[in-house]
N, C-alpha and C positions, 0 to 999 in steps of 0.2 A: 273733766266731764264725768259724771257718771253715767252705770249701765244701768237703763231703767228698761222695764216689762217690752219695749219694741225696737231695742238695740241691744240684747243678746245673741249670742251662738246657743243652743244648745247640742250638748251631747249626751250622748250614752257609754258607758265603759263595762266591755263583754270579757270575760272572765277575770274579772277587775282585782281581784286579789285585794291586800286592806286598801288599793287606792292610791299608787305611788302617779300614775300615769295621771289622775285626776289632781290630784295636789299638785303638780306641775303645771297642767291647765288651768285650776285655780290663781296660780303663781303670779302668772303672766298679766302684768296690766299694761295696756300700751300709755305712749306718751301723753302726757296731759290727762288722765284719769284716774280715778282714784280708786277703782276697783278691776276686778277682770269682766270681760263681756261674756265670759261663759260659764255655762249655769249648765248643770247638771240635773236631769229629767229622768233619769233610773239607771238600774247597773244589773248585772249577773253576777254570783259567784256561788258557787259550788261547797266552797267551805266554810260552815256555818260559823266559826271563830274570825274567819276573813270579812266575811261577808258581815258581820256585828261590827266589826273595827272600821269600817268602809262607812255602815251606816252611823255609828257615832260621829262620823267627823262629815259626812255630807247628807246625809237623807234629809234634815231640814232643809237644806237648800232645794231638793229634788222634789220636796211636797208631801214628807212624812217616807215613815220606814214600808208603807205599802210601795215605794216605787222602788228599793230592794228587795233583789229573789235570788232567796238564798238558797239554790237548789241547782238540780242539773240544767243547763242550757235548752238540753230538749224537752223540757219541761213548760218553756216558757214560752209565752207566747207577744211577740213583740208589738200585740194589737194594744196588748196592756199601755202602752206610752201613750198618753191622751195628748200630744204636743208632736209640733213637727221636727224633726230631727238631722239638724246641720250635719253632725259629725261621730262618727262610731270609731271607740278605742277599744282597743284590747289584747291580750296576749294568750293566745289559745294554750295550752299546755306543753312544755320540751321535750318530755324527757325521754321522747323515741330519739330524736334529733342530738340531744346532749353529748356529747367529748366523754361525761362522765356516764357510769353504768353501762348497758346492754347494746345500747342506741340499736334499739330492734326498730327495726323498718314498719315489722305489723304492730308493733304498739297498738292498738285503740286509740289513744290520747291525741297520736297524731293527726287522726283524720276530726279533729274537735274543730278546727278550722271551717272545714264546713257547714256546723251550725251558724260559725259566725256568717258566710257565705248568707245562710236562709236567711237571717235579719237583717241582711243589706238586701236583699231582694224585696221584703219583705215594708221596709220603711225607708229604703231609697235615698240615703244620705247625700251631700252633696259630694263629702269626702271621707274615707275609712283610712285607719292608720292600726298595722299590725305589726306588732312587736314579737319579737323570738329571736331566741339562738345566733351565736352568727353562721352554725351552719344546716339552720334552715333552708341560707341563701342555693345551697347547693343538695339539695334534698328532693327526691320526688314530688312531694308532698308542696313544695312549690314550685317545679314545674307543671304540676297539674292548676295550680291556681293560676299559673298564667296563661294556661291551655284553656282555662275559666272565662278570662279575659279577652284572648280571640278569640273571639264570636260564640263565646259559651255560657253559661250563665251572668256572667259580668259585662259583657258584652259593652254595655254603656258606660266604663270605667276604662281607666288608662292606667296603668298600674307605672309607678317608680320603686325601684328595690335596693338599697345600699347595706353596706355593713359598718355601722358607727362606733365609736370607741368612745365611752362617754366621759373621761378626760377631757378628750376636746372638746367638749360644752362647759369646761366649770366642775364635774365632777372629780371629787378625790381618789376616782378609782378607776383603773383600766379595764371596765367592761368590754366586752363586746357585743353589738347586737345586731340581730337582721332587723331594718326596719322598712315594712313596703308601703308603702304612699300610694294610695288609689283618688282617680278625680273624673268626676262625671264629666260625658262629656259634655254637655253643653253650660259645664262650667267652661272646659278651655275654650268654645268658641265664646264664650262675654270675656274672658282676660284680654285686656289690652295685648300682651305679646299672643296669643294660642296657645298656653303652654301650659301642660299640666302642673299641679303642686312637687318642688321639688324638695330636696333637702337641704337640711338649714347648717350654711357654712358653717366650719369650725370656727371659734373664739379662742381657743386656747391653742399650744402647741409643744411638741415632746423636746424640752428643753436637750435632753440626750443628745437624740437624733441631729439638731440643729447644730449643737458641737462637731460632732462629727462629721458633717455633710450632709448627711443624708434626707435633710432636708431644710428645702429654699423655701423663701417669699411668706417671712411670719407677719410681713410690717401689720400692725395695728391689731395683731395677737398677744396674749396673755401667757406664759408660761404654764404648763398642768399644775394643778393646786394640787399639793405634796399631801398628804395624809398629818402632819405638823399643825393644821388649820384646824384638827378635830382635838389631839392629842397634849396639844403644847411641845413645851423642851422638858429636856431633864432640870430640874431644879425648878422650872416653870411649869405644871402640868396644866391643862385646862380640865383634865377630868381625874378624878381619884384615884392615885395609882394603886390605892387598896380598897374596895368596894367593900363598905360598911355590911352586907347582906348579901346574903345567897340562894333569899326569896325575893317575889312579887310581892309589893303589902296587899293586905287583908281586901275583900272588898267583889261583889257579885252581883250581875246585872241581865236582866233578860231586858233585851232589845227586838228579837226577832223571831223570841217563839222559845229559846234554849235558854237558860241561866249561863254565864260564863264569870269566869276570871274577869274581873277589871271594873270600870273602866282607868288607863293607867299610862298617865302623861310618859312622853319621850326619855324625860327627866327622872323617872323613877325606875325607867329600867336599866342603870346602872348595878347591875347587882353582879357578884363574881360565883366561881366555881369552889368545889372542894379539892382538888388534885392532889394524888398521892402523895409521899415523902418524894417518892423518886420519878415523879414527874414533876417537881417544884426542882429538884435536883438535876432533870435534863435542861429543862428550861434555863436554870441558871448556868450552863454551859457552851450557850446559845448567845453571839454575842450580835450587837446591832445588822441586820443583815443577811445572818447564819440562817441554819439549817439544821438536818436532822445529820450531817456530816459531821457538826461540833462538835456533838456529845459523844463523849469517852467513851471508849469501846467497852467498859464495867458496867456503864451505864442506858448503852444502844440495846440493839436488838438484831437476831442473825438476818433480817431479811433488810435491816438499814444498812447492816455490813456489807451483807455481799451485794448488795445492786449499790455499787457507785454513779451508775448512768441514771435516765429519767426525772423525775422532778424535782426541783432542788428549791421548792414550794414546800416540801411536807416539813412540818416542825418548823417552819419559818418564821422570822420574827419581819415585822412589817419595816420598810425602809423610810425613814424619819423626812425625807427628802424626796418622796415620789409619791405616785397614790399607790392606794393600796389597789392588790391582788382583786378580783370579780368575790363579791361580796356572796358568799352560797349559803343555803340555808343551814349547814353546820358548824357557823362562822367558829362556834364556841370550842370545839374542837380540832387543836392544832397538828393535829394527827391528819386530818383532811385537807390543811393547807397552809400557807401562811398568814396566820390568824394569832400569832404571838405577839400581843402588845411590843412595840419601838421600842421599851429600855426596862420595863416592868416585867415580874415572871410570874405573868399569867396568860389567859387569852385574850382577845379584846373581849367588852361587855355587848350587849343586847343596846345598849343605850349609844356606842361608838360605835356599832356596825351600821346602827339605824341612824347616824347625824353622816356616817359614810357613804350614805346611801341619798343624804341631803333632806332627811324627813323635818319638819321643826320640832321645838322642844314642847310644844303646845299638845300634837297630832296624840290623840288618844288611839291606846291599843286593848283588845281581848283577846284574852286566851292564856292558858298555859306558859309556862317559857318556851316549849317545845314548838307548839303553836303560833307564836308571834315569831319567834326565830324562823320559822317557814315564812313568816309572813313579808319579815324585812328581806332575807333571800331572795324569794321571789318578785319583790315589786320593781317596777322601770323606776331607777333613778331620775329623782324629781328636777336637777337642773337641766336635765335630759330631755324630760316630757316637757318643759316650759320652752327649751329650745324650740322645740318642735310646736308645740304650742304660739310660738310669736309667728312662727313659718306660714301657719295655720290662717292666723288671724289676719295676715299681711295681704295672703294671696286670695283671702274672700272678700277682702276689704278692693282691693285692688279689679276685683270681677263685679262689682257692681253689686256684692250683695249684702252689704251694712244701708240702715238707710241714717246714719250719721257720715 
């Protein structure tokens, strides 16, 4: 079947970054169709290299680069969407909330949630899906949204909140993430059972754990897909163990009011670093697995010496056989984490972080390398959002509200 003009969803995706949340939506075509049913009708984002990457790869679908606003959220006014609006995605900003840095509670960024709050108010979705951190889950800042939801501005929404590991959807990589599921309510009174939208069973599962015990009842699960799916073997590479360039190619495009960098297929951003003598020298001391413990005490440094406790992530080389470590915006820097190519002595590229992330090889990027490196870091892993995406489609199709 296809999805013609009176059998779509649409949605909207609020601080959308280049768009990983939407290309998972995209992703999803249910059975017997030959496209997806949902169509995308505008977006937020804040950062104009983001927000141009986003618009290259969906604003014609959305009805031109006017239905991208590449600007502050409070800026915008969600009267702008000329169409009615099934479903709002988004992932408001972390980094009050992050493991990493400050994690200050008065951030600013954290209270950005609430604009999203104003556009669900504002165009009344059936259902909102927000993404963040996994410890959001345990943050002020959502228990106030669920204070929101008893009998407070959300009132008409039923909120579900879990913390997912996006391994177990198909992804090559042990993210973690809070994701809260909200559902009007007089959606759950048309669903046959009552029941809010819930979250979408794992498929996959931690091959480890099952060894061990520590966990039952895989039948008709898939194994986590190893980081080997991106990389190849040794002797077998799938991607260049020596990246020909150490630039973006040539190439400059205004889309949305700014000239930028690009536009610059999946495929072209394999490009490598420059790394010292003697950080091509620690690296190679660093064997499948290792760490920053490998390397020869000639060649370490006093504060890897004496802290033998804490993360044994930094300098790391990625494990040929599991996914890889939560993909951060400075993948490229092995100093930050485990971001040392499997058996090559470099870091991974811009091009393997982004196919780790599950983007395709098609998906156009702008910006900077600094830029787009933000960009792959930040986005929800796309076999993640299409999880969620079929969850989506399942439980509106099941409430009466497809009229296929």
């Amino acid at each position: 079947m296809t999805a013609g003009p009176d059998n779509h969803i649409n949605i909207i995706d609020l601080f959308a970054g280049c768009g990983g949340f939407t290309q998972g939506f995209h992703e999803f075509v249910p059975d017997g169709w030959d496209r997806s049913p949902f169509r995308t009708v505008g977006a937020v984002e804040w950062d104009m290299a983001a927000a141009t990457t986003y618009a290259a790869n969906f604003a014609a679908e959305a009805g031109g680069t006017d239905h991208i606003f590449p600007g502050d959220i409070k800026d915008w006014n969600p009267g702008d969407i000329d169409a009615e609006v099934d479903v709002i995605l988004g992932g408001p900003p972390c980094q009050g909330f992050s493991g990493l840095g400050k994690e200050d509670p008065e951030d600013p960024r954290n209270k950005l949630w609430r604009e999203y709050i104003r556009v669900v108010k504002k165009l009344e979705p059936k259902l909102f899906v927000i993404e963040n951190v996994d410890r959001f889950f345990i943050s002020d800042e959502y228990a106030a949204l669920r204070e929101a939801a008893d009998g407070g501005e959300l009132k008409d929404y039923v909120l579900q909140a879990d913390r997912l590991v996006a391994a177990d959807y198909g992804v090559p990589q042990a993210r973690k993430r809070t994701i809260v599921l909200a559902t009007r309510r007089d959606l759950i009174e048309a669903h046959p059972e009552k029941v809010p939208l819930r979250h979408p069973a794992p498929t996959h599962f931690d091959p480890k754990k099952y060894a061990t015990g520590l966990l039952e009842g895989v039948e008709g699960l898939t194994p986590w897909v190893p980081v080997r799916t991106v990389f190849g073997e040794p002797g077998k590479p799938t991607t260049l163990e020596h990246p020909v360039s150490t630039e973006l190619p040539s190439g400059r495009r205004d889309l949305l009011g700014k000239e930028l960098p690009g536009p610059f297929r999946t495929t072209e951003l394999h490009i490598g670093r420059n790394p010292t003598k003697q950080s091509i020298e620690r690296y190679m001391d660093i064997p499948p697995g290792g760490n920053r413990h490998d390397i020869a005490p000639a060649r370490s440094t006093e504060s890897w010496m004496r802290h033998r406790s804490g993360s044994h992530d930094v300098m790391g080389r990625m494990y040929l056989d599991r996914p890889s470590v939560t993909i951060r915006t400075e993948f490229y820097k092995p100093e930050k984490g485990r971001y040392l190519h499997p058996w090559a002595h470099r870091p991974i590229t811009h091009y393997e972080a982004a196919r780790l992330q599950g983007f395709p090889e098609e998906f156009l990027w702008y910006g900077s390398k600094t830029e787009i490196a933000r960009q792959i870091g930040n986005a929800v892993p796309v076999d993640l959002s299409r999880a969620i995406a079929r969850q989506v489609h399942d439980y509106l199709r099941a409430a009466g509200q497809m009229a296929w």
